[in-house]
C-alpha positions in Angstrom: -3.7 22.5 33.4 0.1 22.1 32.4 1.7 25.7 31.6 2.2 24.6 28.1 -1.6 23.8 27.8 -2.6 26.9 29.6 -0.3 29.2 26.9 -2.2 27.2 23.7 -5.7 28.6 25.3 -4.7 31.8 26.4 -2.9 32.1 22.5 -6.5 31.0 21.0 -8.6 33.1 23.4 -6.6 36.3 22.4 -6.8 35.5 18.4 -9.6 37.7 16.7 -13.1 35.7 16.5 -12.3 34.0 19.4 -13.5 34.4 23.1 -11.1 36.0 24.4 -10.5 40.5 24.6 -9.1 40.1 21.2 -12.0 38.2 19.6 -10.3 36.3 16.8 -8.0 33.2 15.6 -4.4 34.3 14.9 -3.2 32.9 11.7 -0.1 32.5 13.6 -1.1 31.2 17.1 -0.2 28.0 19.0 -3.3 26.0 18.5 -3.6 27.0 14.7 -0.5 25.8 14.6 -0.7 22.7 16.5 -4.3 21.6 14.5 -2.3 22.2 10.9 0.6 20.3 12.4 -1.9 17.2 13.3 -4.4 17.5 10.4 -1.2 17.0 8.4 -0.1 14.2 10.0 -3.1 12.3 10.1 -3.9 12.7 6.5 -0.6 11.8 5.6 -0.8 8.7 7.5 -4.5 7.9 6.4 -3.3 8.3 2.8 0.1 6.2 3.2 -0.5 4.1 5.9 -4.4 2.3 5.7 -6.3 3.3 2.3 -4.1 3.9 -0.4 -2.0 0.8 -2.1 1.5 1.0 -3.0 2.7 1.0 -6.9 5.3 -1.1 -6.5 4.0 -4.5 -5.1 0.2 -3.1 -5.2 -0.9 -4.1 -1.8 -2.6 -1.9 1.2 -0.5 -2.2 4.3 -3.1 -4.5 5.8 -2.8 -6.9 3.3 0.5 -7.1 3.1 0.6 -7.8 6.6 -1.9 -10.1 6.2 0.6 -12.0 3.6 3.7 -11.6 5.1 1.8 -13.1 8.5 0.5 -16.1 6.2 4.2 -16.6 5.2 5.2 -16.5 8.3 3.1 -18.9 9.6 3.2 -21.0 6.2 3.9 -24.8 7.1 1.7 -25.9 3.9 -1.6 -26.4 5.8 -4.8 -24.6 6.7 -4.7 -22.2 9.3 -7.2 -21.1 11.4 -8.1 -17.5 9.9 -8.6 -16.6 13.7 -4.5 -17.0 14.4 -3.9 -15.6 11.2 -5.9 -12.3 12.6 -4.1 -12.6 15.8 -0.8 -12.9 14.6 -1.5 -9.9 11.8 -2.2 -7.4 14.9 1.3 -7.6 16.1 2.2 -5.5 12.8 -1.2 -3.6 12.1 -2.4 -1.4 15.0 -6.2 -1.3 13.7 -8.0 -3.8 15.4 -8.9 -7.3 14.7 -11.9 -6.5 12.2 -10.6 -4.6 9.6 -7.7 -7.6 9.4 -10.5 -9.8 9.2 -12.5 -8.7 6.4 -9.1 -7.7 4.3 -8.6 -11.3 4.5 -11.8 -12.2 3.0 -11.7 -10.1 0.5 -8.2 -11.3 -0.3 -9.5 -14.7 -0.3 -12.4 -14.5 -2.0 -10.3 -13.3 -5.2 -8.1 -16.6 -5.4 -5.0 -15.6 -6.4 -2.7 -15.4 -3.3 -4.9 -16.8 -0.3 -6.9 -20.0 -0.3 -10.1 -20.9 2.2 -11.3 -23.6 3.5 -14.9 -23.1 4.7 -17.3 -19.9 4.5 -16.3 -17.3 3.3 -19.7 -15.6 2.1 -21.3 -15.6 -1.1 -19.6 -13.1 -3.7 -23.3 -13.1 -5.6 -25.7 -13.0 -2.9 -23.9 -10.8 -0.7 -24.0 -13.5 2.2 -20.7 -12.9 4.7 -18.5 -15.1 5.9 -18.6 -17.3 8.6 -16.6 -16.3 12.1 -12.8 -16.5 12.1 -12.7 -19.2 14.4 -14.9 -21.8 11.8 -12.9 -20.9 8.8 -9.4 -21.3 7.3 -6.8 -20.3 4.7 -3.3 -20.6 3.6 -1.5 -19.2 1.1 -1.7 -20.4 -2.7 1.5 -21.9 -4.7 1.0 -18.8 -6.8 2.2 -16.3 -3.9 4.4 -18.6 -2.2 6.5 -18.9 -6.0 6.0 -14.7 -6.4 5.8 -12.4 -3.8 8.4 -13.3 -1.0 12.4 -13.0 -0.6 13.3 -12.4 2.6 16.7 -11.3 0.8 15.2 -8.8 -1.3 13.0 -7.0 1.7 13.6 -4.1 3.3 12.4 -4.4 6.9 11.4 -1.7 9.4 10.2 -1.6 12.9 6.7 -2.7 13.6 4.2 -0.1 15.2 5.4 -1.2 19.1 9.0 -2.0 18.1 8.9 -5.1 18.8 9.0 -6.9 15.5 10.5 -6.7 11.8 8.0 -5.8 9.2 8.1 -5.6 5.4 8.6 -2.2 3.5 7.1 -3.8 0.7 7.3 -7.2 -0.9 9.0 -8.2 -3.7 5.9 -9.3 -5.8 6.9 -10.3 -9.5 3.4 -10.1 -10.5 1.2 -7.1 -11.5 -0.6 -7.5 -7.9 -2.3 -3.7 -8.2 -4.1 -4.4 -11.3 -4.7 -8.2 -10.6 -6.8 -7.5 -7.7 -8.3 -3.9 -8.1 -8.2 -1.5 -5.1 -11.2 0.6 -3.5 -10.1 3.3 -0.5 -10.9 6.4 0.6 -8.5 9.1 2.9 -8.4 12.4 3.7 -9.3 14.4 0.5 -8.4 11.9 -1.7 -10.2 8.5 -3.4 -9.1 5.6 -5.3 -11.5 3.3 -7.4 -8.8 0.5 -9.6 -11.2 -2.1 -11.3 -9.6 -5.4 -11.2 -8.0 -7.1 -14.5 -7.4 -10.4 -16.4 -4.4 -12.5 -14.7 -3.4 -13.9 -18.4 -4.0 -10.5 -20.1 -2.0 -8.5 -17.8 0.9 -11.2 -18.3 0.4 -11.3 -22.1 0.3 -6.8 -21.5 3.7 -7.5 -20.0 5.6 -9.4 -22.6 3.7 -7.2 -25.1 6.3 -3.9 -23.2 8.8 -5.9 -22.9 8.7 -6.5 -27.0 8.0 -2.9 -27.4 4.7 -3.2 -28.9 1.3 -1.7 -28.2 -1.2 -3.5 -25.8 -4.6 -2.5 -24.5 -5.8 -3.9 -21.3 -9.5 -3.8 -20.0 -11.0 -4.9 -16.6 -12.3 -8.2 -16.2 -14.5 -9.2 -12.7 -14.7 -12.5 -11.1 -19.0 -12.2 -11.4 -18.9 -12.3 -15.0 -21.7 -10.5 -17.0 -21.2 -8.3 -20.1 -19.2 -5.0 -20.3 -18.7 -2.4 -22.6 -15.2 -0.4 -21.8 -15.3 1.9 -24.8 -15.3 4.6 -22.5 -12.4 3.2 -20.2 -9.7 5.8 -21.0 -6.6 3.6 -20.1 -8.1 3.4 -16.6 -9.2 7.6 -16.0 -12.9 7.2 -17.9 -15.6 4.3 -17.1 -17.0 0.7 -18.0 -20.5 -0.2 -18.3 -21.9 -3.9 -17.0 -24.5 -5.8 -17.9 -26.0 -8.7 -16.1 -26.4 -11.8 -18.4 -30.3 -11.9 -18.9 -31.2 -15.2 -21.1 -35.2 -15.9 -22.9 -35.9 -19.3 -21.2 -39.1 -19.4 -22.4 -42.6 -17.7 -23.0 -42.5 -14.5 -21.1 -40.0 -16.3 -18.8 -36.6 -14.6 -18.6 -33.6 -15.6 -16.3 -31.1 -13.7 -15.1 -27.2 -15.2 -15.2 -25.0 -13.0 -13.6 -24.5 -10.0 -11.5 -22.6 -6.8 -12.1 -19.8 -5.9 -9.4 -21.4 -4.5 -6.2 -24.3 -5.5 -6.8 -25.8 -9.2 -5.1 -29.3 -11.1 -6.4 -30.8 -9.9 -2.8 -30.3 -5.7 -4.1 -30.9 -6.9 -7.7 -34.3 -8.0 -7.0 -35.1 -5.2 -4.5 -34.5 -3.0 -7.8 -36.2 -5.3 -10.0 -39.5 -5.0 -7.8 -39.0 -0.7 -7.4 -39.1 -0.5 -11.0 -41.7 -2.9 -11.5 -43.9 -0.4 -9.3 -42.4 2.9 -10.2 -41.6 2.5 -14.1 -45.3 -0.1 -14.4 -42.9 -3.4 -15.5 -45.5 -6.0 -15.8 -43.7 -9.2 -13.7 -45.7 -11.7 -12.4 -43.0 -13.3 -10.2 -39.6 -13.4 -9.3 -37.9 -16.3 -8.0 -34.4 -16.8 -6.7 -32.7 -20.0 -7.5 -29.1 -18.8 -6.9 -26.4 -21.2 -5.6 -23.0 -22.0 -7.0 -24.0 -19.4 -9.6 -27.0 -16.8 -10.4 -30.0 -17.6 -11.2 -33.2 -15.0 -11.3 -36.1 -16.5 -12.8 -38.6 -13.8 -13.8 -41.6 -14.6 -15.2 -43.6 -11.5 -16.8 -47.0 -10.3 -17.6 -49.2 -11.2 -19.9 -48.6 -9.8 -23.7 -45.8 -8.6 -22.1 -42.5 -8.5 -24.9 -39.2 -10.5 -23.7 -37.1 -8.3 -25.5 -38.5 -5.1 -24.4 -38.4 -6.2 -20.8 -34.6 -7.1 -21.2 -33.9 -3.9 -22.3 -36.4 -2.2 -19.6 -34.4 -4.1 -16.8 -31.3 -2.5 -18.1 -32.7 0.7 -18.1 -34.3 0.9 -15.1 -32.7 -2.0 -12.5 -29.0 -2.2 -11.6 -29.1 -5.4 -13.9 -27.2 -2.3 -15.4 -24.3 -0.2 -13.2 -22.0 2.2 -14.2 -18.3 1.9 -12.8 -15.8 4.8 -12.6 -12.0 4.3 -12.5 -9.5 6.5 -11.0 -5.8 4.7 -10.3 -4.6 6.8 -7.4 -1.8 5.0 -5.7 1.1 5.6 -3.7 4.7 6.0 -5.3 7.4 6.8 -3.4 6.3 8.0 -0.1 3.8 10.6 -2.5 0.2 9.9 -3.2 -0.2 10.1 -7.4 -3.1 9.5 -10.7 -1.5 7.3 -13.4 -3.7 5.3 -16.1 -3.5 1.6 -16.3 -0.6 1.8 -18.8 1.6 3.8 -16.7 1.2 1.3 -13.6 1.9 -1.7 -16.0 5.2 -0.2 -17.1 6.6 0.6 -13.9 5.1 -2.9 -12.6 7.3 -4.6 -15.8 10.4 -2.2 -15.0 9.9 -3.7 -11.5 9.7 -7.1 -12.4 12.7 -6.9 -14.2 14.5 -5.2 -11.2 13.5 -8.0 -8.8 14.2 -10.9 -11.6 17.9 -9.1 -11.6 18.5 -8.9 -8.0 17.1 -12.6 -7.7 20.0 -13.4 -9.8 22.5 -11.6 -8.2 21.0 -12.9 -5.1 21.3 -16.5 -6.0 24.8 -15.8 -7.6 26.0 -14.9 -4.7 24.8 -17.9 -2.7 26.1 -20.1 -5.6 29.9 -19.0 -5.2 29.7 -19.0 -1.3 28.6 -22.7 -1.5 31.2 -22.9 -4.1 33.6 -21.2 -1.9 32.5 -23.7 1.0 32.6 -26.9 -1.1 36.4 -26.1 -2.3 37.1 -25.5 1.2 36.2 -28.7 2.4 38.0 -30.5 -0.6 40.9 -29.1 0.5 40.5 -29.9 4.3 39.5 -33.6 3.3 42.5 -34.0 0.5 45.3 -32.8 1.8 44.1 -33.7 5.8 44.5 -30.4 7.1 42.7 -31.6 9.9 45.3 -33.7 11.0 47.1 -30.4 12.2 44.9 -30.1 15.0 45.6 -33.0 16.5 49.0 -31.2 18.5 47.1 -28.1 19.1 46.8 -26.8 23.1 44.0 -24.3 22.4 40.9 -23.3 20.6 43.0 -20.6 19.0 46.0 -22.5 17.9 43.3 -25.0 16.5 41.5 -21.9 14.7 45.3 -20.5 13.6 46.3 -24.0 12.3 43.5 -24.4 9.8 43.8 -21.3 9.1 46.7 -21.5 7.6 46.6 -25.0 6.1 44.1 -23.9 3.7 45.2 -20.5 2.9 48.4 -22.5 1.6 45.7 -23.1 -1.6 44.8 -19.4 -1.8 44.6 -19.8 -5.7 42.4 -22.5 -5.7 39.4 -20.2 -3.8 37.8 -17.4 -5.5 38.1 -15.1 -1.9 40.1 -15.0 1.4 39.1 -17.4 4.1 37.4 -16.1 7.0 36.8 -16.8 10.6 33.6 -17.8 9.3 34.7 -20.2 6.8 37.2 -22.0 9.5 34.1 -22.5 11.8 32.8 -24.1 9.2 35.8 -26.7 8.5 35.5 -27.1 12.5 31.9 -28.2 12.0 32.5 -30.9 9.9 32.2 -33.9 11.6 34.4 -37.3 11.7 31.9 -39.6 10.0 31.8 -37.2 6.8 35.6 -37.0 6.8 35.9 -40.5 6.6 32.8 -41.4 4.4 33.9 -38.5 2.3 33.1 -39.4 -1.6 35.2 -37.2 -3.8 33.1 -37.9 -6.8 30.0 -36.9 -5.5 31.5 -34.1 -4.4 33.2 -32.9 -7.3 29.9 -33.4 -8.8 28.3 -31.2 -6.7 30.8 -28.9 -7.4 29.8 -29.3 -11.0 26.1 -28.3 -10.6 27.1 -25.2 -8.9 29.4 -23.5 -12.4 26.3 -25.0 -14.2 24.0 -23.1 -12.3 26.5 -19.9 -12.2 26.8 -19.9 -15.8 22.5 -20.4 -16.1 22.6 -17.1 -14.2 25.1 -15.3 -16.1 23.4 -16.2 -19.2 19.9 -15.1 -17.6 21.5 -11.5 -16.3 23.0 -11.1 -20.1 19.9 -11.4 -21.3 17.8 -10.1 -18.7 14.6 -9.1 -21.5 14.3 -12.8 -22.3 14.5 -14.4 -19.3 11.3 -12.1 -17.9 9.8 -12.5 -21.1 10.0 -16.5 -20.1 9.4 -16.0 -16.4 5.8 -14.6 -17.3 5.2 -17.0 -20.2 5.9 -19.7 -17.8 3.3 -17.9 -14.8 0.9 -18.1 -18.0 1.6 -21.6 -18.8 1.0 -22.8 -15.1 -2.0 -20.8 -13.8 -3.7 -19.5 -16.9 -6.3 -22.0 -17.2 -7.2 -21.1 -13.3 -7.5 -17.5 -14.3 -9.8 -17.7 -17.7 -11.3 -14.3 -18.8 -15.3 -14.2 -17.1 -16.5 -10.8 -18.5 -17.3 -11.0 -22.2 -16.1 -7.8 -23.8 -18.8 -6.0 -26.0 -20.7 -2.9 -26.8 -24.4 -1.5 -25.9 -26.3 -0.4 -28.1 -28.9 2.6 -27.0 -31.3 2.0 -24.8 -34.3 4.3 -26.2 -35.8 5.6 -23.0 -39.2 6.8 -24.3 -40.5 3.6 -26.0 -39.7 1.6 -22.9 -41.6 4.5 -20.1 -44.0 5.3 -23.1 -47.7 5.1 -21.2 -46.1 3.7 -18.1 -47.9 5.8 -15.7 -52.0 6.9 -15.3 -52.4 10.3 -14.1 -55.7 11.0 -11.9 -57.5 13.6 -10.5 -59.1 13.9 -7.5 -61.4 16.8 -7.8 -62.4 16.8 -4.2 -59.3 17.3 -2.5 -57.8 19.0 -5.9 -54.6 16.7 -6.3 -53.2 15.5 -9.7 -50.9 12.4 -9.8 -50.2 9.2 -10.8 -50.8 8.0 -6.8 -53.6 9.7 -6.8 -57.2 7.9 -6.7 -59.6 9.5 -8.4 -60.3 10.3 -12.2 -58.3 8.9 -14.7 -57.3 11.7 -17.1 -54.4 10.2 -19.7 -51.5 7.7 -19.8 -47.9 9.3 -19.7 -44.2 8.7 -19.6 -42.2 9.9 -16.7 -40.2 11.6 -19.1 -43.1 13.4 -20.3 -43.4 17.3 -18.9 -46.9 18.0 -18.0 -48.7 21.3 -18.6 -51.3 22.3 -16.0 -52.9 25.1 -15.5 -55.5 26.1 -12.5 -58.9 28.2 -12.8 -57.1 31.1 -11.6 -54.9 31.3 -15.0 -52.1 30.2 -12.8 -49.9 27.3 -14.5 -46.8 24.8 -13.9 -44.8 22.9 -15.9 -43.8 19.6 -14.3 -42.4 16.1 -14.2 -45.3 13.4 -14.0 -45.9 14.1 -9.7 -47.1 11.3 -7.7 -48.9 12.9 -5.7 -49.2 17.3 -6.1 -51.9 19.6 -4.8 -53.3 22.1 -7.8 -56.9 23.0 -7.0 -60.2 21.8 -6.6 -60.8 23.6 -10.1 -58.0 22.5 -12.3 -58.3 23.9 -16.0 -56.4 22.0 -17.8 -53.8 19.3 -17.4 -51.9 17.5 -20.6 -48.4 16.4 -21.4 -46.3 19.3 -23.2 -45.9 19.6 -27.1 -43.8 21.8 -27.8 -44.7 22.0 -31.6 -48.1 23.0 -30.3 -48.7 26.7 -30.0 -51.4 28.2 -27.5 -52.9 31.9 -27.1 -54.0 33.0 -23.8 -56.7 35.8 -22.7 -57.0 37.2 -19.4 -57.7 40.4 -17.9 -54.6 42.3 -15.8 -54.8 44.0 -12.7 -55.5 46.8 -14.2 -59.0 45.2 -15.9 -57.3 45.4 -19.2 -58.0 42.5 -21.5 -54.2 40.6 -22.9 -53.6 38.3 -25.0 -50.4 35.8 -25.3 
């Protein structure tokens, strides 16, 4: 044991409650110190680093790894999602499997990665195939949105060895696009995923200074009513899509998020048992899309049974939202709203930089392109012909075209006569000055395109996202049809869903319980009953509950009915209640 080691124990064993003479735990010790130091750290990290996504281009640092390793390796074809898994773990330290089914996930929801083979079954829950038998690449969408290499801050990799992005510079609205479930140390985040056109259409709405609303919108379809949502901080409800397809025949259309046909039938068939639904069959026809044929009872009601499956199956779930994200460095709760106007002040940061970017790169080329002019023209490079040395060679062209210093819009560098240098003698003397000068032409247009964009910065976003809606909107159509629920009514659905028996040998009461039938009930119902001894309970409909051999009395509870007791105390006094 190291001397620093032995001092942490001997610190903790003399802290009171411990084991050592002074039986305790020092609120100042070494090894109180060192846990806070470390629980610290790894919560931080947990929260910042693996569950939490980033406000500014939405993503978890998996998947942006996952992306920026896609972009990377992005030659326009399919890639083998095993080397995209491969090459993802020289920037995420976590193992091969949670790269894996990020990538799936990703994929599954279209909009920046697509497959090529199995990648499971959204509706029946089936997963995807190995890595080694599937492939993906990224779509036109992501290629045209989320990458500048310009634009990126880059940092060290976990090993050093290699250049990762900070964050990308996404122009779209990635964090409510794709929704984002994570848990970390004290801390969870639940974002439900929203309309691509919508959240476009939200966009131009802040950028024109008017009010917008924006609901969630899930790639399984169904119904939904989000009068609860809250700008994101309440709840939606979600309904399957349940259709009459004939007598006491009813087919199921759709499932609800998180929930597949294989868990909706296992709750179709508990409440068949547990609640007394009267279905005959159930039969599974799901392929490209859901279909649950049920076929019920006889004198069995399809309407009532719709309205029985929602009450008592997930056909209907309930979905809770809280946006938790990160935002600079800090983990933070915003509303829907809140993330859409700092993803729109974003987007119009990026948009502007783009500009500058491309400005910039516009007048070097322009820089370059009056450069050579002037080398060709006025043969400058004819003065290297008596030059000795590299430098003289360097210092001759140098000079000849700084002799035209007003014609450039900056100083020439060493850069720009390496650049002269590399021009070779087959351009010089194939050198058309028209074509050039029209070249030369293109590139004011395009400078004064992007003055006339950064002037008006507002309308050219406003036209950027019109433009995104234009091209990908149909891809993208709404799937869950906005509506509201009306009140299930609990007690005519359970009303005389359950016989209670007794069995007056073994003295149980229940509705598991063979034996004699005593009345039909609702499990809502509260049941009175009351043993020979004068002894009684008050209790939900039991399956299976032991009273006595000599039960008294046993009914469902009225509470408008009023009842008088006698009995004789301890005492051997006669009371009445």
């Amino acid at each position: 044991m190291s001397e620093n080691q032995r001092e942490l124990f001997d610190n903790a064993a003399d802290t009171p409650g411990g084991n050592g003479a002074g039986g305790g735990w020092r609120e100042d010790g070494h090894l109180r110190r060192l846990i806070d130091k470390n629980f610290i750290q790894y919560a931080s990290y947990v929260i910042r680093d693996r569950a939490i996504p980033d406000l500014i281009d939405g993503l978890k640092p998996v998947q942006r790894r996952i992306l920026y390793s896609l972009k990377e390796k992005d030659d326009g074809k399919f890639i083998k999602v095993a080397n995209i898994v491969g090459h993802t773990m020289q920037y995420h330290p976590h193992g091969d499997a949670s790269i894996g089914d990020a990538l799936v996930i990703l994929t599954r929801k279209r909009f920046l990665i697509e497959g090529q083979g199995n990648f499971g079954n959204l509706l029946t829950g089936d997963p995807a195939a190995a890595s080694r038998y599937i492939e993906c690449r990224l779509t036109e969408l992501a290629r045209e949105n989320l990458f500048n290499d310009e634009l990126t801050k880059f940092v060290p990799s976990y090993d050093g060895r290699r250049k990762e992005p900070v964050s990308l510079p996404a122009k779209l609205p990635l964090l409510l696009m794709l929704g984002a479930e994570g848990i970390a140390v004290g801390l969870s985040t639940r974002i439900l995923s929203h309309n691509f056109i919508e959240l476009l259409q939200a966009q131009i709405a802040i950028l024109d200074r008017k009010q917008f609303e924006i609901v969630p919108d899930f790639r399984q379809g169904g119904l939904m009513d989000a009068s609860e949502y809250a700008k994101g901080t309440g709840r939606v409800r979600l309904r399957s899509r349940i259709d009459v397809t004939g007598p006491r025949r009813l087919t199921i259309r759709s499932v609800a998020p998180g929930v597949t046909t294989d868990s909706l039938i296992v709750s179709i068939e508990a409440a068949a048992k547990r609640k007394g639904l009267k279905v005959r069959a159930i039969n599974d026809y799901t392929a490209g899309a859901v279909e649950i044929e049920i076929t019920l009872g006889q004198e069995q009601d399809e309407e009532k049974m719709k309205q029985a499956l929602y009450a008592f199956t997930s056909c209907e779930v309930t979905l809770s939202s809280r946006v938790v994200l990160i935002d600079r460095d800090r983990p933070v709760e915003m509303d829907v709203e809140s993330v859409l106007r700092a993803n729109t002040k974003n987007l119009l940061k990026t948009l502007k930089r783009e500009l500058e970017a491309e400005r910039r790169n516009l007048l070097d080329k322009l820089h370059q392109m009056t450069l050579v002019q002037i080398f060709v023209e006025n043969r400058i490079y004819k003065r290297i012909e008596e030059c000795k040395s590299y430098p003289d060679v360097q210092k001759a062209i140098l000079d000849g075209v700084t002799e035209y210093r007003e014609l450039l819009r900056r100083d020439v560098t060493g850069s720009d006569v390496e650049m002269l240098l590399a021009v070779k003698i087959k351009r010089i003397s194939r050198f058309d000055m028209n074509k050039h000068r029209k070249g030369m032409t293109d590139i004011l247009t395009g400078l004064e395109t992007a003055d006339k964009h950064l002037a008006d910065l507002t309308g050219y976003a406003k036209r950027f996202l019109k433009a995104l809606i234009r091209k990908y909107g149909k891809a993208f159509p709404r799937r869950t049809e906005m509506t509201s629920f009306d009140p299930i009514e609990l007690r005519d659905l359970t009303a005389n869903e359950l016989t209670l028996c007794y069995d007056r040998e073994k003295g149980y009461v229940g509705y598991g319980v063979e034996g004699d039938e005593l009345f039909l009930c609702s499990s809502l119902d509260k049941l009175v009953i009351v043993r020979g001894d004068g002894k009684y309970r008050v209790v939900n409909p039991p399956e299976r509950l032991f009273v006595d051999t000599n039960m008294a009395y046993c009914a469902p509870m009225d509470r408008d009915r009023e009842c008088l007791m006698v009995y004789r105390d301890e005492d051997g006094f006669s009371q009445v209640k």
